[in-house]
N, C-alpha and C positions, 0 to 999 in steps of 0.2 A: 726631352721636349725642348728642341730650342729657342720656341716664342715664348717662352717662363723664363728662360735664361737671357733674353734680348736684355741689354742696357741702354739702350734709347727711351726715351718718355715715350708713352703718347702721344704727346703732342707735336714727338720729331717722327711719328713712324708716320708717313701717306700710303699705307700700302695699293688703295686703288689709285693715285697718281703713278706711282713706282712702277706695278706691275705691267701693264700697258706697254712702259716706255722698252721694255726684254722682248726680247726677240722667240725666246722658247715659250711658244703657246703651250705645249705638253708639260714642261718644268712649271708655267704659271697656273696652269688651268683654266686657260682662256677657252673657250671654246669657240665664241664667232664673235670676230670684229666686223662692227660697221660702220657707217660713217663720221657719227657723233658717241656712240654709246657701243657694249660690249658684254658679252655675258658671258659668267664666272662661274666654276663649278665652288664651292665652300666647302675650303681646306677643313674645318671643323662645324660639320653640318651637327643643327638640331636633329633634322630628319633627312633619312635617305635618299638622295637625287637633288636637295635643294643648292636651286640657282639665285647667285646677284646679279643683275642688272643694271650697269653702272655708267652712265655718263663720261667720257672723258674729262669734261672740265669738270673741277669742281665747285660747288655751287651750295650755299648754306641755305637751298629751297628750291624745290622743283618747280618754283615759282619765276625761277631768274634764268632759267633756260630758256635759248631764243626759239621761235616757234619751230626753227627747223631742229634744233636739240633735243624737242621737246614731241613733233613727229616720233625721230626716228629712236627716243627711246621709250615711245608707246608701241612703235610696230617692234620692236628689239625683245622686247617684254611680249608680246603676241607669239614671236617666234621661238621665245624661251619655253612657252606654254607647252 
């Protein structure tokens, strides 16, 4: 299991900055980029199927998202549905 084995903190791993920035949507598990936001299949799902929906910038509140960030990851999250 190599994420038990990683030696980086928390606090140095971004993995939703990171993955984005790769080019292999298959290798990441990206499924659909859009213009502000993107949805993730979860490498280690609670439950079967489940999707993230994630912002490219990152933001300590989906409060500080500008209104177009904030569109297109309400309709991102509709399409995830």
């Amino acid at each position: 299991m190599d994420y038990v084995k990683q030696v980086t903190t928390p606090a140095q791993r971004r993995p939703f900055v990171a993955l984005p920035q790769m080019e292999d949507d298959k290798e990441t598990l990206i499924l659909s980029r859009e213009t502000h936001s993107f949805i993730l299949m979860n490498r280690y799902p609670y439950n079967a199927g489940h999707l993230l929906v994630l912002p490219y910038r990152e933001v300590p509140d989906l409060e500080d998202l500008s209104e177009d960030e904030l569109l297109c990851f309400s309709k991102t999250t509709l399409k995830a549905k």
